[in-house]
C-alpha positions as CSV (number, residue, x, y, z in Angstrom):
1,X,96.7,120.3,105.7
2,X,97.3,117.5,103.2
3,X,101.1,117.0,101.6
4,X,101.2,114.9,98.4
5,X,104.7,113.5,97.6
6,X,104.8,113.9,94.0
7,X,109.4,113.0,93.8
8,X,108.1,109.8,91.9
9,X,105.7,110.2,89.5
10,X,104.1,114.2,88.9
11,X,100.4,115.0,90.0
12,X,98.9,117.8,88.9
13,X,96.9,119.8,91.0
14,X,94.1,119.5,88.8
15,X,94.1,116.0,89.2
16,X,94.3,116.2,93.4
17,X,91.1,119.2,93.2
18,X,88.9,116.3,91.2
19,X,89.6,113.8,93.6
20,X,89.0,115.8,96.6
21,X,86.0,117.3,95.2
22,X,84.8,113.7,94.7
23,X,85.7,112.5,98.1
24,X,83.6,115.9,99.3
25,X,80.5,114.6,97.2
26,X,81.0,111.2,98.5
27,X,80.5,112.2,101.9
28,X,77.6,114.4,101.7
29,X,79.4,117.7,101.7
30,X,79.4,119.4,98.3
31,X,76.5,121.8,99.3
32,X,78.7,122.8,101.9
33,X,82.3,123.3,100.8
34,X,83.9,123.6,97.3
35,X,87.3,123.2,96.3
36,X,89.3,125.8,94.7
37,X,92.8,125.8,93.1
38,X,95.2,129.0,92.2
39,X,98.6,127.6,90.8
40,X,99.8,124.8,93.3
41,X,97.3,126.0,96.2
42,X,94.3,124.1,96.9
43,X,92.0,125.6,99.4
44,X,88.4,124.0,100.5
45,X,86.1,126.7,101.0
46,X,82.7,126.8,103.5
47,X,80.2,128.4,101.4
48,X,77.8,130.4,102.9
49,X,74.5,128.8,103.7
50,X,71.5,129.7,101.5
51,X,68.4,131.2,103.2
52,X,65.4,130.0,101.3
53,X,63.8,133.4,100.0
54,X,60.0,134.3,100.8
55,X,59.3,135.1,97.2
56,X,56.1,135.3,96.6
57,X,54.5,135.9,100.4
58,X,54.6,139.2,100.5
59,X,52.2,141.9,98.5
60,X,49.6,141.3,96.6
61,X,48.5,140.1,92.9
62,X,48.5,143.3,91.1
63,X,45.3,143.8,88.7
64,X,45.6,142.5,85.1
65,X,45.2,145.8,83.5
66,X,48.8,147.0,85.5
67,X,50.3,144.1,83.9
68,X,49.0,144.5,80.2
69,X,50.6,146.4,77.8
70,X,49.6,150.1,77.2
71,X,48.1,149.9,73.8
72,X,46.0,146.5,75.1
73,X,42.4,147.6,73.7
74,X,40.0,148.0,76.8
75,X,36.9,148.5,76.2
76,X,35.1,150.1,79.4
């Protein structure tokens, strides 16, 4: 939990979610956390890791007249 003393001069929370999302970048985190504000609330958030998708792997190339349009000339 982090407690800002703001009796002297006002902080907006705004102001405190830039600088903590900075200090996140800075230390090699942003992929993993992000920083989220709702009125005077700031909460840092694990995202949920990204699985890198086999896109592309699976099937096969489908033929050229299933990808052509339907009034493509063809002359057979």
């Amino acid at each position: 939990m982090l407690v800002i003393d703001d009796s002297k001069v006002p902080i907006r929370t705004r102001d405190v979610k830039t600088h903590l999302k900075q200090f996140i970048h800075y230390i090699g985190l942003s992929e993993e956390y992000r920083v989220t504000v709702d009125h005077s609330v700031i909460r840092i958030l694990k995202v949920e890791s990204h699985k890198p998708s086999k896109h592309g792997e699976e099937g096969t190339v489908p033929h050229p007249a299933d990808t052509m349009p339907w009034y493509f000339p063809w002359k057979t």
